[in-house]
C-alpha positions in Angstrom: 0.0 0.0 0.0 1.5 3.5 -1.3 1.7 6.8 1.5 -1.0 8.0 0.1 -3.3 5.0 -0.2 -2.3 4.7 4.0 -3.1 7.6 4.7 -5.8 7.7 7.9 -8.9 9.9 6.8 -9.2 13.4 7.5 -5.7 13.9 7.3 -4.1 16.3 4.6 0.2 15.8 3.5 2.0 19.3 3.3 4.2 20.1 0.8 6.8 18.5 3.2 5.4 15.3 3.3 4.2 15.4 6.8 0.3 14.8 7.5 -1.5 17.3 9.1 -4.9 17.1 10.8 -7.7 18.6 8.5 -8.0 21.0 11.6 -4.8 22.0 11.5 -4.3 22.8 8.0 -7.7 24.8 8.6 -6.0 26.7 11.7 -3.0 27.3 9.6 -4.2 29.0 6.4 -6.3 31.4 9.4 -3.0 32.0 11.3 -1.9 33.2 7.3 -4.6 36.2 7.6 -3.0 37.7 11.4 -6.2 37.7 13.0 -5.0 39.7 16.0 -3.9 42.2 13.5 -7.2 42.3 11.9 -9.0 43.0 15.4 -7.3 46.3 15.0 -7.9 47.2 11.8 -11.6 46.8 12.2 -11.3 48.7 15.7 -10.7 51.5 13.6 -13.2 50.8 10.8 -16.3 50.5 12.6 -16.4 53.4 14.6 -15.5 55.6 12.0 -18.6 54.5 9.8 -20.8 55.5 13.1 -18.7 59.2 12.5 -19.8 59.0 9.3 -23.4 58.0 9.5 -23.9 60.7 12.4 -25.6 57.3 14.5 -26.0 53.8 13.2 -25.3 52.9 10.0 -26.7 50.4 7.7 -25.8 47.0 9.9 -25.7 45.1 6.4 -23.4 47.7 5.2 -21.2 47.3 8.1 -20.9 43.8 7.9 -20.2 43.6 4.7 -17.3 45.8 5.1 -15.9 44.4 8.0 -15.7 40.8 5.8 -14.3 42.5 3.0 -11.9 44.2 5.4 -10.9 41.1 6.8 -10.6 39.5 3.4 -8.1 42.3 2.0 -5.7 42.6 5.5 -5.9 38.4 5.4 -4.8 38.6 1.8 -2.6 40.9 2.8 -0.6 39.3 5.7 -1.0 35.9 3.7 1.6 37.5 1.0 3.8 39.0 3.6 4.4 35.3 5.3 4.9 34.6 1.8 7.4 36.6 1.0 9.0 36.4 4.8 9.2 32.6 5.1 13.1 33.0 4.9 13.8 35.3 7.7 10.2 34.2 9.5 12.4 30.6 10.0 15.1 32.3 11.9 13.0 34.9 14.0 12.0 33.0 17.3 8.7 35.3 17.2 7.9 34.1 13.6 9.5 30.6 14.0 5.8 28.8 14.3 4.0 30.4 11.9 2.3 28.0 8.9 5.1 28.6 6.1 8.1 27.9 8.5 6.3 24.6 9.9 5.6 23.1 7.0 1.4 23.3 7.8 1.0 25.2 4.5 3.7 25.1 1.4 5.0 28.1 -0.2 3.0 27.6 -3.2 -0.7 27.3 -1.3 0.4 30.5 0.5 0.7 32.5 -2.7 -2.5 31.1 -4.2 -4.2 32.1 -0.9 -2.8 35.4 -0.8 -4.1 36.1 -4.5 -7.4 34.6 -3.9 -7.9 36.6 -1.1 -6.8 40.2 -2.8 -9.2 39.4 -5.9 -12.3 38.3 -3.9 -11.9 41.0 -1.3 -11.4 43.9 -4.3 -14.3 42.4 -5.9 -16.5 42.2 -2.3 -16.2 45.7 -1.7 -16.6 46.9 -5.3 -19.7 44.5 -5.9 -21.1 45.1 -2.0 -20.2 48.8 -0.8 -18.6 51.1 -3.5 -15.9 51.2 -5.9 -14.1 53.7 -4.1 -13.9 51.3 -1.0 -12.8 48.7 -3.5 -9.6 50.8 -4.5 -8.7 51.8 -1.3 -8.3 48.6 0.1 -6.6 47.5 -2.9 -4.5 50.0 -2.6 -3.6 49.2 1.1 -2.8 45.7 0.1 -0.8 46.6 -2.6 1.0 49.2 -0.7 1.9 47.0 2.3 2.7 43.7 0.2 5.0 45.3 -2.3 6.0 49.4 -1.1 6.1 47.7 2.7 7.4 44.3 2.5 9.3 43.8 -0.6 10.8 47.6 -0.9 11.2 49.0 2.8 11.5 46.0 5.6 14.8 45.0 4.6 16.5 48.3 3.7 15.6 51.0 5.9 14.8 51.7 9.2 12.1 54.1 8.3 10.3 51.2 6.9 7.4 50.8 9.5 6.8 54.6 9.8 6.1 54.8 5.8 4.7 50.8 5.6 2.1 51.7 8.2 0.5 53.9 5.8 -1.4 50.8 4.7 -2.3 50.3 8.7 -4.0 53.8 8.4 -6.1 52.5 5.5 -9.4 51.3 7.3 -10.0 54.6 8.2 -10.8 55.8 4.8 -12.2 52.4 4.3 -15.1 52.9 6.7 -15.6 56.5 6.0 -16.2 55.8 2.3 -18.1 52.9 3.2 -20.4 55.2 4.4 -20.3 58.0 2.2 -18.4 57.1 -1.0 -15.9 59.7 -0.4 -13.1 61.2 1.4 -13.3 63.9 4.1 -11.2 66.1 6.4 -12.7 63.8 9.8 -11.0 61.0 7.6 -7.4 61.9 6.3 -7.4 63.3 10.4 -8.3 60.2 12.0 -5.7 58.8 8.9 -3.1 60.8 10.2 -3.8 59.8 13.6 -2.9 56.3 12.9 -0.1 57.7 10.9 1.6 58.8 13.9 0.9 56.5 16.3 2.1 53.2 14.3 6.1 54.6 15.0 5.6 54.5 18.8 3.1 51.5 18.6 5.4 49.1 17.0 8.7 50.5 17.8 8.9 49.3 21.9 8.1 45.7 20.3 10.8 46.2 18.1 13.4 47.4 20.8 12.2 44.1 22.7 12.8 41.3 19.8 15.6 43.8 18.3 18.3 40.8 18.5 15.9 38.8 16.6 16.0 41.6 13.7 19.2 41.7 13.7 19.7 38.1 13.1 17.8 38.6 9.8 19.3 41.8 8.6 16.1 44.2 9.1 17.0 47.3 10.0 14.3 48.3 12.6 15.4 51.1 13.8 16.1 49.7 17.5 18.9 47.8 15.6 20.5 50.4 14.1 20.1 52.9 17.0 20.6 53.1 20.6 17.5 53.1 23.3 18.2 56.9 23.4 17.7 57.7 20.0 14.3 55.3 19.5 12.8 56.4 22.8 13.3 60.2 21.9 11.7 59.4 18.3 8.8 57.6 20.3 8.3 60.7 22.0 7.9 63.1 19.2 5.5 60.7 17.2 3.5 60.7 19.9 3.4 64.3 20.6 2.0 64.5 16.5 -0.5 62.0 17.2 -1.9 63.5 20.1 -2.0 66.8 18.8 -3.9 65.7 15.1 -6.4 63.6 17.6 -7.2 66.6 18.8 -7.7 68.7 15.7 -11.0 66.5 15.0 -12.7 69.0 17.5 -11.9 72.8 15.8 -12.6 71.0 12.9 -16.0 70.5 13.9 -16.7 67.3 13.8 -17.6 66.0 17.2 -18.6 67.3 20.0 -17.4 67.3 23.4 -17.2 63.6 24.4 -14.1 62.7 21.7 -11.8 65.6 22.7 -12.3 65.0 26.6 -11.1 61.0 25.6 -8.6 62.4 23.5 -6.9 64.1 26.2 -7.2 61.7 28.7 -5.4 59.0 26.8 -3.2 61.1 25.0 -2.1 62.5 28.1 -1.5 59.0 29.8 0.2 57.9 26.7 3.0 60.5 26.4 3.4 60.3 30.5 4.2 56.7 29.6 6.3 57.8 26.3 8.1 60.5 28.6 8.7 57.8 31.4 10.6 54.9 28.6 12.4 57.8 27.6 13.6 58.7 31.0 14.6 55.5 31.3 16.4 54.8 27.8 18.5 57.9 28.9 19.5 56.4 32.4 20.8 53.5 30.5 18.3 51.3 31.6 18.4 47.9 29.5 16.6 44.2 29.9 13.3 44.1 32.0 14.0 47.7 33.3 13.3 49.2 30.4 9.8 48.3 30.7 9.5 49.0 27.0 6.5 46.8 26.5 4.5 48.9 28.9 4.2 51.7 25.8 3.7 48.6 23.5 0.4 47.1 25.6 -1.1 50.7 26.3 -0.6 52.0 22.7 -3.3 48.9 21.6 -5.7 50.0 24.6 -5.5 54.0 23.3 -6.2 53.3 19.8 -9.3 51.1 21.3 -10.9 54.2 23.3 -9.9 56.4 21.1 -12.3 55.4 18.2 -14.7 53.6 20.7 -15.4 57.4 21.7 -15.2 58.3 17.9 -18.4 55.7 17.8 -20.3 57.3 20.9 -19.9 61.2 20.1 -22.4 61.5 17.4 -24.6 60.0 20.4 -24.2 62.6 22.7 -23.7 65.6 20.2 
């Protein structure tokens, strides 16, 4: 009896011969999409539709775009494994992820990748509008090939300008809405703009030795705690102030700019405080870098939750 003819039901072989649970393989090609990534996405999505829609919008039309959402970023982050599986092998953070194990080959990763990025354009251009449909083509293409294949691996301003496809959703969910692009939009664009740098860049000074196994140039690699900590203070003194600009500009009310402050405040106390730290010459657990990192995901979360609850209270 052949391998194959052996093989127990409800299995499935990789394209390294080993056989893999039908679940598994299932969990593998999801793992491909980064669905804790995608949380964030939508977290910024959603309530921008409500900012658009002055209240509820259309529930079909929110749900519609939150698939196709999830259907672009997963196409999205499918191609990036793709195109990572080299350095993804040596990186301890990246070492289990479906292309490195074996789960999923190569091949099946490209193919799921495309698949994604042409039903997703075709989702949002059949089911919302065709401007939605661009735009999240656009952010696809822009973190796939201007992100990934241009910028990772040869400069260490490569997340500030990749995260340009992070700030995508934004528009996203206001055109949704609206089939256009406004001021409220390209602010709450910029927002996300500013705070990607000091978002991802404590993470990065935590798994720096792991970047610098693989040659990409983070810039905690190429610079000292110093240096990144100050540049995590000034991106976050431009995020707060463009969160705030969403008030003279007369978009919302009272409730937003009163959150605003409040986070944005705790957030450069906290950006202030690694700083202090980087330039004692803190290093290891002291640095409490991470402590940014896990706050900067719980900002971002009450900052468009009250971007969903000011037309409410206007």
């Amino acid at each position: 009896m052949t391998a194959v003819e052996s093989r127990p039901a409800g299995t499935l072989e990789t394209g390294t011969g080993h056989r893999s649970p039908f679940g598994v393989r299932v969990k593998a090609f999801v793992a491909l999409t980064k669905p804790r990534i995608i949380e964030l996405l939508l977290i910024t999505t959603v309530p921008v539709m409500f900012l658009a829609a002055q209240g509820v919008p259309d529930l079909w039309l929110v749900l519609v775009t939150c698939v196709g959402g999830y259907l672009s970023a997963g196409g999205a982050n499918a191609l990036n494994m793709y195109i990572d599986r080299d350095i993804d092998a040596l990186m301890s953070r990246t070492a289990q992820r479906p292309l490195v194990t074996g789960v999923v080959t190569p091949r099946e990763g490209l193919v799921f990748g495309l698949t994604l990025a042409v039903v997703s354009t075709l989702w949002f251009g059949l089911l919302v509008n065709w401007l939605s449909a661009a735009l999240s083509l656009g952010a696809l293409l822009f973190y796939v090939v201007v992100y990934t294949m241009l910028l990772k691996r040869r400069t260490s301003q490569n997340i500030v300008w990749g995260g340009i496809a992070g700030c995508m959703p934004v528009l996203i969910g206001w055109s949704s809405v609206r089939n256009e692009v406004s001021w409220a939009a390209i602010v709450l664009f910029l927002v996300i703009f500013f705070w990607t740098p000091p978002h991802y860049w404590p993470l990065s000074m935590k798994v720096k030795d792991d970047y610098a196994r693989v040659g990409v140039p983070m810039l905690p690699v190429i610079a000292s705690n110093r240096t990144v900590s100050r540049q995590i203070v000034l991106y976050s003194w431009m995020m707060v102030a463009v969160s705030l600009a969403l008030w003279p500009l007369g978009y919302v009310g009272w409730f937003y700019p009163l959150v605003a402050a409040v986070a944005g405040g705790w957030w450069l106390w906290e950006a202030h405080a690694l700083h202090s730290r980087a330039k004692s010459g803190v290093t290891g657990t002291k640095l409490k870098e991470m402590r940014l990192f896990h706050w900067s995901i719980t900002y971002v979360s009450l900052l468009f939750v009250a971007v969903a609850i000011d037309p409410f209270l206007r």
